[in-house]
C-alpha positions as semicolon CSV with decimal commas, in nm:
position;residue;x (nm);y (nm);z (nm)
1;X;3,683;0,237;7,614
2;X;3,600;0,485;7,313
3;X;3,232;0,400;7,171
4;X;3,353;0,240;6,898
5;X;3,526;0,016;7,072
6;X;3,283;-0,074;7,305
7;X;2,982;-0,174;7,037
8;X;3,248;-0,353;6,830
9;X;3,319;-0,590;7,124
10;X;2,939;-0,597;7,160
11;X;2,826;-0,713;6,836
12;X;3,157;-0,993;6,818
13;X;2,991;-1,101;7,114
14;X;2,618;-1,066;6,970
15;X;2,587;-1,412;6,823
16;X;2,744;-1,602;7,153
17;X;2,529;-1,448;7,400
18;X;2,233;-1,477;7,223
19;X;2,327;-1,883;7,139
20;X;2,417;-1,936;7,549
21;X;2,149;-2,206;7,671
22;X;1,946;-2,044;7,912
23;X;2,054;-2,198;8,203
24;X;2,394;-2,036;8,128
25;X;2,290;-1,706;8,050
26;X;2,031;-1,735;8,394
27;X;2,325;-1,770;8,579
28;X;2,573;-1,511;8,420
29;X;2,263;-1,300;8,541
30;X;2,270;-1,453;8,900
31;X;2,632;-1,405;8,900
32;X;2,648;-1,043;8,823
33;X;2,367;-0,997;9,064
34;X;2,574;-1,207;9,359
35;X;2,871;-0,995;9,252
36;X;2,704;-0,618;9,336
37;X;2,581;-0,754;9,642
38;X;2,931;-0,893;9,794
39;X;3,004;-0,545;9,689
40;X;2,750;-0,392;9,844
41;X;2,894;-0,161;10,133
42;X;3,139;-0,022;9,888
43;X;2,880;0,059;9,615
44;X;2,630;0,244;9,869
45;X;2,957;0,458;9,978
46;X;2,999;0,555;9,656
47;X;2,663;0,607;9,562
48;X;2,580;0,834;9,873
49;X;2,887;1,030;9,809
50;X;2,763;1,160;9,473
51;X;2,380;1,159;9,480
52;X;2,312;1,266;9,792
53;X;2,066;1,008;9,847
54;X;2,070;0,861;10,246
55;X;2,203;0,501;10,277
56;X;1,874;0,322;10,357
57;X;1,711;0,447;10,008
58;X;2,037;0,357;9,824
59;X;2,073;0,004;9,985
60;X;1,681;-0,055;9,881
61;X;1,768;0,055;9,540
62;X;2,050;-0,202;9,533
63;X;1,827;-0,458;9,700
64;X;1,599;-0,387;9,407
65;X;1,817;-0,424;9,120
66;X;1,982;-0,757;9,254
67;X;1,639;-0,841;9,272
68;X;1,523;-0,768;8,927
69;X;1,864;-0,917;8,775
70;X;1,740;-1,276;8,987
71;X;1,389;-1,249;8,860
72;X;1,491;-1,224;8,508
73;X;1,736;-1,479;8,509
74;X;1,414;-1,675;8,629
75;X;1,232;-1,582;8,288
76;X;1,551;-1,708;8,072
77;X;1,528;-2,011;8,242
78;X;1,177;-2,071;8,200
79;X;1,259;-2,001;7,807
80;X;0,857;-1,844;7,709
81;X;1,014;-1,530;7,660
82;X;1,115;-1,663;7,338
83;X;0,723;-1,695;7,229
84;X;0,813;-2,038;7,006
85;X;0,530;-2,148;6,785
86;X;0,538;-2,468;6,534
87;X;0,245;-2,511;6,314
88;X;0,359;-2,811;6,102
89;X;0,196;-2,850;5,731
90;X;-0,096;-2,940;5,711
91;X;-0,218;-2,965;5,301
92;X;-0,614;-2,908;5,430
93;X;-0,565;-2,525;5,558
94;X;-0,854;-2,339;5,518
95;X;-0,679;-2,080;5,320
96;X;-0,453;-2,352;5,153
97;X;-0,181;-2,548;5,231
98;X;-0,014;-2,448;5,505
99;X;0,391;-2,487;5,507
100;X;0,634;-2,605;5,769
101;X;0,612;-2,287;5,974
102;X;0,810;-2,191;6,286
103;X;0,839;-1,833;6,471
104;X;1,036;-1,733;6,798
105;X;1,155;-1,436;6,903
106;X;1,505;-1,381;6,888
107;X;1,766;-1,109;7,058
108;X;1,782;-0,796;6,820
109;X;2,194;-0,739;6,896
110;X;2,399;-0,500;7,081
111;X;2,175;-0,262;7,322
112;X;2,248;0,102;7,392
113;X;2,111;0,193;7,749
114;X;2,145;0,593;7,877
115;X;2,174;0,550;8,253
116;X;1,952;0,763;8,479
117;X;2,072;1,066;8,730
118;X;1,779;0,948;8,984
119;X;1,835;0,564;9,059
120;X;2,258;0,529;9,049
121;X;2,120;0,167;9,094
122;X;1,838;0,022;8,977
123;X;1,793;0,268;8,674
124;X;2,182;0,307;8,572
125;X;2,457;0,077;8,457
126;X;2,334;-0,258;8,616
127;X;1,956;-0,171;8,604
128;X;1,625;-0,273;8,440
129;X;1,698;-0,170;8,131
130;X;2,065;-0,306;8,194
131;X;1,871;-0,690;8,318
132;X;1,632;-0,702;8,028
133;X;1,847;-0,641;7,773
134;X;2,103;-0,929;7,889
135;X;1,800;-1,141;8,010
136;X;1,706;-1,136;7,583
137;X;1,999;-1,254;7,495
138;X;2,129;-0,901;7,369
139;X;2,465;-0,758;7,501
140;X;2,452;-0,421;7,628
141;X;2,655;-0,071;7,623
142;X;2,581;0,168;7,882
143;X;2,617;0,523;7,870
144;X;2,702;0,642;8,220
145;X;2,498;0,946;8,396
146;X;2,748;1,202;8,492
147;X;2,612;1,236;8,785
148;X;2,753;0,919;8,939
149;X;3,037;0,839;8,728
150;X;3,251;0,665;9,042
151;X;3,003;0,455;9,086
152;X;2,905;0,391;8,734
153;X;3,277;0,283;8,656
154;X;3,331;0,055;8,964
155;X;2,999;-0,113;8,876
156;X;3,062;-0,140;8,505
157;X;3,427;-0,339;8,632
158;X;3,161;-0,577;8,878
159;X;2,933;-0,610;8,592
160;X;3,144;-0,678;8,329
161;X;3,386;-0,907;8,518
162;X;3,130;-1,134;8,561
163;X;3,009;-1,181;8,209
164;X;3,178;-1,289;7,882
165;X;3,420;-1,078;7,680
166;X;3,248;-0,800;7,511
167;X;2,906;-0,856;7,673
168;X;2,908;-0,577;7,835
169;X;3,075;-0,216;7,849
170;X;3,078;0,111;7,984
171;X;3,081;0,497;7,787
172;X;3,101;0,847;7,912
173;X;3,042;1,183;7,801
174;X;2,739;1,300;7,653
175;X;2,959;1,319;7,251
176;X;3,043;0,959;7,346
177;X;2,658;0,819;7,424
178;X;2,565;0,995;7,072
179;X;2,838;0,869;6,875
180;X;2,773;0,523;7,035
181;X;2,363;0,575;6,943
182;X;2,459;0,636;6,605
183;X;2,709;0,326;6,577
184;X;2,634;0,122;6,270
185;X;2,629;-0,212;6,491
186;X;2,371;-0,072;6,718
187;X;2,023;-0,258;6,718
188;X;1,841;-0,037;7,004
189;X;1,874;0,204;7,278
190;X;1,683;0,277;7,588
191;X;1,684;0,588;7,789
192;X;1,493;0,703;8,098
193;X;1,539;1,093;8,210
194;X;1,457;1,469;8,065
195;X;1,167;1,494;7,741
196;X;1,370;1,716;7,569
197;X;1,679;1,489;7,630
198;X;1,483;1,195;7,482
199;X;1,320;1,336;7,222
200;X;1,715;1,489;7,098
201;X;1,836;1,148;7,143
202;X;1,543;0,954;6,960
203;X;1,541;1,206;6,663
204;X;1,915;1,068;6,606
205;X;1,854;0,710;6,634
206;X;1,497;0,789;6,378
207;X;1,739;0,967;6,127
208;X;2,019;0,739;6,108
209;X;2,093;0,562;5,763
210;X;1,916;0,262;5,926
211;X;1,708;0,375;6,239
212;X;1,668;0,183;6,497
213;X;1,399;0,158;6,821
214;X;1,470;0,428;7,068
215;X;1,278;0,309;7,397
216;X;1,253;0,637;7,601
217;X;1,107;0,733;7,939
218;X;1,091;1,053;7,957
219;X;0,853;1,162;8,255
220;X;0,499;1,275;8,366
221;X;0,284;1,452;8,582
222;X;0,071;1,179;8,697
223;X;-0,238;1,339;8,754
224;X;-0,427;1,261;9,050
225;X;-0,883;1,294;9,096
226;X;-1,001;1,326;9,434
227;X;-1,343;1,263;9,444
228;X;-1,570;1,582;9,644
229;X;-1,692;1,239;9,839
230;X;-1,344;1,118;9,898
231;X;-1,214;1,459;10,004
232;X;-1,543;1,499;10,254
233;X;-1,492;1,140;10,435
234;X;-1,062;1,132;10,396
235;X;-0,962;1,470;10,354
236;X;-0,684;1,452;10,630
237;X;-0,565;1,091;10,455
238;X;-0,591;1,151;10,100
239;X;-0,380;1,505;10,218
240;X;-0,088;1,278;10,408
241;X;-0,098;1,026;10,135
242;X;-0,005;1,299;9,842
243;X;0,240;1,495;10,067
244;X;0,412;1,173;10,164
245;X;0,417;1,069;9,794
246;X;0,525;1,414;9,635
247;X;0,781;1,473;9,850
248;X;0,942;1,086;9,838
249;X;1,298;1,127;9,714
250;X;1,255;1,509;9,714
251;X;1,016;1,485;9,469
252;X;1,279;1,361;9,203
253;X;1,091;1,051;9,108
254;X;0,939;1,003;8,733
255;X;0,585;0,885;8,900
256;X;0,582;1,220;9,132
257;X;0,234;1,299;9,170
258;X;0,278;1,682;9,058
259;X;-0,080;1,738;8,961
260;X;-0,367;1,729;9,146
261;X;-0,726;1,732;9,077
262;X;-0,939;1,851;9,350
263;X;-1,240;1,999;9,571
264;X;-1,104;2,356;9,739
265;X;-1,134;2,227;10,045
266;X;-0,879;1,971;10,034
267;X;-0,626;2,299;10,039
268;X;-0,672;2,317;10,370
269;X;-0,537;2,005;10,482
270;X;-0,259;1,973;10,208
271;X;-0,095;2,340;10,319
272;X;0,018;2,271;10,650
273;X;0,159;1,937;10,550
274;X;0,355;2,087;10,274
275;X;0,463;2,338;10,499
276;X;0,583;2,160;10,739
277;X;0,756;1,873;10,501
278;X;1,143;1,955;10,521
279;X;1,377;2,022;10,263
280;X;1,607;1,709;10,132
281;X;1,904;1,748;9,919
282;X;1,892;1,713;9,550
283;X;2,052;1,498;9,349
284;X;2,309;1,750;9,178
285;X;2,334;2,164;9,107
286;X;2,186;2,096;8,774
287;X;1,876;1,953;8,902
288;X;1,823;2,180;9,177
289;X;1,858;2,480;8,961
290;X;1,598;2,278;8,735
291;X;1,337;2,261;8,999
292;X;1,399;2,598;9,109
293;X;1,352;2,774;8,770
294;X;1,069;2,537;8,664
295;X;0,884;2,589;9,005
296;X;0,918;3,002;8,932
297;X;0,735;2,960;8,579
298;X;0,513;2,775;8,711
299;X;0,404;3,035;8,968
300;X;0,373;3,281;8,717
301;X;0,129;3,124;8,490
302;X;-0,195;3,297;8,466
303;X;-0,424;3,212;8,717
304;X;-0,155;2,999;8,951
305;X;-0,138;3,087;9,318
306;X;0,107;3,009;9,524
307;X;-0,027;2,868;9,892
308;X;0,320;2,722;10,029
309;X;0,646;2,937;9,837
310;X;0,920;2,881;10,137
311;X;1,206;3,130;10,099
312;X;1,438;2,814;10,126
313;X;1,442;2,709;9,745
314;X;1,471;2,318;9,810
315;X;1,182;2,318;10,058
316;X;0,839;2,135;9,895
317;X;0,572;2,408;9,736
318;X;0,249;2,403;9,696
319;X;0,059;2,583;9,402
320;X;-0,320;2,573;9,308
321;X;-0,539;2,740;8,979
322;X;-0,914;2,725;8,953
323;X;-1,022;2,430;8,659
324;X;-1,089;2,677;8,407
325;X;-0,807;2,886;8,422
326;X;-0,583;2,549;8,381
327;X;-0,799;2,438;8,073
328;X;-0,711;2,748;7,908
329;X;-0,323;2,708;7,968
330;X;-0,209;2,422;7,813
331;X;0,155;2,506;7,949
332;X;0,026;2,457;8,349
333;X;0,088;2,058;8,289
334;X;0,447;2,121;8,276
335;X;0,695;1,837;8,469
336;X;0,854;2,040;8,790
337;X;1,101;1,730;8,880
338;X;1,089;1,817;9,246
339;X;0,874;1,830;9,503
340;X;0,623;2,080;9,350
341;X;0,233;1,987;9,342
342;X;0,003;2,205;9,163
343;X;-0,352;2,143;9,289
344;X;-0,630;2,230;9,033
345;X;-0,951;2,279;9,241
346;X;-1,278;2,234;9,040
347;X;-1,668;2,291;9,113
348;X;-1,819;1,943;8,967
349;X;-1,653;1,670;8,914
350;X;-1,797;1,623;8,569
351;X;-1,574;1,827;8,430
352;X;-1,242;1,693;8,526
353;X;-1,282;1,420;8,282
354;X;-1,223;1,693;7,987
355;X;-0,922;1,836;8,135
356;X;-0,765;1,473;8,208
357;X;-0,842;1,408;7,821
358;X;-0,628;1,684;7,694
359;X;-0,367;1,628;7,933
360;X;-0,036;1,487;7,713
361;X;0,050;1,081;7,772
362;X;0,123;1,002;8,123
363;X;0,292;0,725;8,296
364;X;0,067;0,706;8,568
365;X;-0,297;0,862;8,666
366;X;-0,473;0,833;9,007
367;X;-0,811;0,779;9,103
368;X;-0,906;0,814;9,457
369;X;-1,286;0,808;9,542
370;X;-1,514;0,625;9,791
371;X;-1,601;0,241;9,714
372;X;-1,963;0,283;9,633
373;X;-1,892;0,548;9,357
374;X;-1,688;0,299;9,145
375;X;-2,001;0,243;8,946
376;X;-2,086;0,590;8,890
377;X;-1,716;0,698;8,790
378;X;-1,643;0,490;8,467
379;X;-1,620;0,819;8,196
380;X;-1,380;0,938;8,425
381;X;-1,176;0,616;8,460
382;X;-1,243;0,540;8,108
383;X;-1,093;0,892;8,012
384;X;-0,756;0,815;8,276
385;X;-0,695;0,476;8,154
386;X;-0,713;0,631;7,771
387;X;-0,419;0,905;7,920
388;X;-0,160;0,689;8,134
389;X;-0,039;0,370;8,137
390;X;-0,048;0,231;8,509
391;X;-0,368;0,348;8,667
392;X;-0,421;0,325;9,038
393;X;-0,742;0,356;9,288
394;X;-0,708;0,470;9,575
395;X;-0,340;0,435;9,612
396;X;0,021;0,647;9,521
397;X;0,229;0,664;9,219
398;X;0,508;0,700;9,356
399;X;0,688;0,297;9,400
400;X;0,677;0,101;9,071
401;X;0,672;-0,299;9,154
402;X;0,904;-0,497;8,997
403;X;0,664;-0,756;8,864
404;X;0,543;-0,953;8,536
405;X;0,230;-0,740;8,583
406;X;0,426;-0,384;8,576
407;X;0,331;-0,109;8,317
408;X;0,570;0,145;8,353
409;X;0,545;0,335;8,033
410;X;0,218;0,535;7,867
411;X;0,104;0,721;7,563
412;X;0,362;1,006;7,438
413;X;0,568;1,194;7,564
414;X;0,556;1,017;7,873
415;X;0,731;0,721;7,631
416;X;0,834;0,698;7,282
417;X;0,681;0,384;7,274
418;X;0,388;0,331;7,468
419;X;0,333;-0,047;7,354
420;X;0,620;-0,137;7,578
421;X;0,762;-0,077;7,976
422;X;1,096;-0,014;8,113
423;X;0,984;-0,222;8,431
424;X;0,915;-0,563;8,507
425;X;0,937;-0,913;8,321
426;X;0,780;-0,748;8,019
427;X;1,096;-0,537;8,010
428;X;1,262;-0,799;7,793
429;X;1,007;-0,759;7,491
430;X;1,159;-0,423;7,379
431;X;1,484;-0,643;7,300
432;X;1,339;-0,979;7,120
433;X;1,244;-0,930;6,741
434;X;0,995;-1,211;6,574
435;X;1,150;-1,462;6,260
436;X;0,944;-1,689;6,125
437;X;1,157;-1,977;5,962
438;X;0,924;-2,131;5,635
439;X;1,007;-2,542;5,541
440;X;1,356;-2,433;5,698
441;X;1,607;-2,717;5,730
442;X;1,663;-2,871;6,091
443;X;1,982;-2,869;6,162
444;X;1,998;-2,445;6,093
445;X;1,697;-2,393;6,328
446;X;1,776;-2,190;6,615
447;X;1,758;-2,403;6,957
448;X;1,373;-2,305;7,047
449;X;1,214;-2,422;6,740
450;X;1,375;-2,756;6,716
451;X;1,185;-3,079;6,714
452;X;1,442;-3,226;6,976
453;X;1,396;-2,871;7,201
454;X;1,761;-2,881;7,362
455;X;1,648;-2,574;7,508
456;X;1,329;-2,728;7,651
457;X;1,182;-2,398;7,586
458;X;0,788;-2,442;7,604
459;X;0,651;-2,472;7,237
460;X;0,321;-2,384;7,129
461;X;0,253;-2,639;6,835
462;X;-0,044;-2,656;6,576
């Protein structure tokens, strides 16, 4: 299917999806999701032969996005993602009369979603992005990552089998996901992999004749403070915790904890761990080589020392750099997707809280400390919470919960829009626009903001 072709079919099928009821579209959602799993033994196959990833992560990953695809057919049913509100006329207003006025949010057309080269599952062709688009009522064209195209096609055929005609399709090649983003039929696009991937791809969707939003996730360092009290009473812990986190996956997880903030002595417990940590395979060539080149920059950075630099490229490494030398080199805070940590050992803890502050957006930042300093610590959290978008105490980045509660975006670059996330229920917001319909007739209101509610959507009325 060329990329014309595919957005075409999308927007003829725009209007139809977005008018299904919702216990229809819930279960074309349930259906799809029922479909991947009778597939399931066939899609892991696939999916181990081309990411290298070991069957129990990939069959979790597929557990999770069947999940997610359930859970948001659970929010269409329920109908408040549509946010209806009635406030009927009322000729006292305080600031007038007020007119018939009704407002709902309402599916903003074909969606363009870039699959990832890190979750063949739950971040590619059937994923979040994939759910929450559908879940709004939007159809959706995905661009397939060529690093699982197999299984990207096979579950594009499961996928689109068991939705309506042109609700769904399927593009590859990098020419082919550009000429797709700039299709004049195209409402949005989401994307979740490299900044400088993102950024190309959102410059084209800001510069077309009409642009369109460009929801990208495009990575962090997720900075991590260790407390000189925390290090003192759970040195050997906190050490296990990060090593076990950093090295999840191989490191190739968006929330990898790569930087550290820390008292010197925590070193000591961190370098045998990483040392010892074996090496895993990597998703592809490409993002080996990445790790490998971006690891050797890194270690040449003024000021960086490397404490754990196997000779076998793929094995973990550990860097550190005194606090001052890393304030002064704005370039240390680079991404290294991998499992690289660079731990930044500081003096007084008073001065982390400047470094955090000109660190660029994050998706997540870390706090782990003792429970009786929470009250002493709130510049610092203050300062974390202003950088990142998910902030955690005493806990790992690395596992993002598919939940209503779920933040997983943050200030730029770690998103190009950090008043939305890519996970959880909230997902679905990126794809809804408001309309407010003013003394509108009632037979051309849209289901939701009907009197009669065929939908039974819940109504907020004034």
């Amino acid at each position: 299917m060329t990329p014309d072709q595919a957005v075409t079919a999308a927007a003829s099928a725009a209007a139809g999806w977005a008018g299904t009821p919702p216990a229809a579209r819930a279960e074309a959602l349930e259906a799809v999701a029922a479909a991947l799993e009778a597939a399931r033994a066939e899609l892991v196959a696939l999916a181990a032969a081309e990411s290298h990833l070991p069957d129990a992560r990939l069959n979790g990953e597929l557990t999770r996005t069947t999940f997610q695809l359930g859970l948001f057919a659970e929010l269409v049913r329920e109908g408040a993602l549509h946010d209806a509100r009635i406030d009927r006329p009322d000729p006292g207003w305080p600031t007038g009369p007020r007119p018939d006025l009704r407002r709902y949010r309402a599916p903003i057309g074909p969606v363009l979603v870039f699959a990832a080269s890190n979750f063949p599952f739950a971040f590619s062709v059937a994923g979040g992005d994939t759910a929450a688009a559908l879940a709004a009522g939007c159809p959706v064209v995905v661009k397939a990552h060529p690093g699982h195209p197999r299984l990207s096609r096979r579950t594009a055929e499961i996928v689109a089998k068991a939705l309506p005609e042109g609700v769904f399709g399927l593009v590859e090649g990098e020419a082919e996901g550009v000429e797709a983003l700039r299709h004049p039929a195209l409402a949005a696009a989401a994307f979740t992999g490299s900044e400088r991937g993102g950024l190309a791809l959102a410059r084209i969707a800001a510069e077309r004749p009409v642009p369109i939003p460009f929801y990208g996730e495009l990575g962090s360092v997720n900075p991590v403070v260790v407390t000189p009290r925390a290090a003192a009473a759970r040195g050997r812990e906190i050490a296990e915790g990060y090593v076990g986190s950093l090295t999840l996956g191989a490191g190739q997880f968006c929330t990898n904890p790569g930087l550290l903030f820390a008292p010197a002595s925590l070193v000591e417990h961190l370098t045998p761990l990483v040392a010892g940590a074996p090496a895993a395979p990597m998703l592809n060539e490409r993002i080996a080589a990445g790790f490998v080149d971006t690891a050797a920059a890194l270690a040449e950075r003024p000021g960086v020392r490397r404490v754990v630099w196997p000779e076998d490229v793929l094995r973990p490494r550990l860097l550190t750099m005194e606090l001052a030398a890393f304030r002064a080199d704005e370039g240390a805070a680079r991404e290294c997707f991998g499992p690289l940590g660079l731990v930044v050992t500081y003096d007084d803890l008073a001065d982390v809280a400047d470094a955090v502050a000109a660190l660029p957006g994050q998706l997540t930042a870390s706090l782990h400390a003792e429970p009786d300093e929470a009250a002493d610590l709130a510049a610092l959290a203050a300062t974390l919470v202003d950088r990142s978008g998910r902030v955690l105490w005493n806990q790992w980045p690395t596992g993002v919960s598919v939940t209503s509660a779920m933040q997983h975006g943050g200030p730029f670059p770690a998103t190009t829009a950090p008043l939305t996330t890519s996970v959880g229920t909230a997902a679905v917001e990126r794809f809804l626009r408001p309309v407010a319909f003013q003394n509108w007739p009632p037979e051309l209101l849209p289901e939701p903001l009907r009197d009669d509610n065929p939908w039974n959507v819940p109504q907020r009325t004034g």
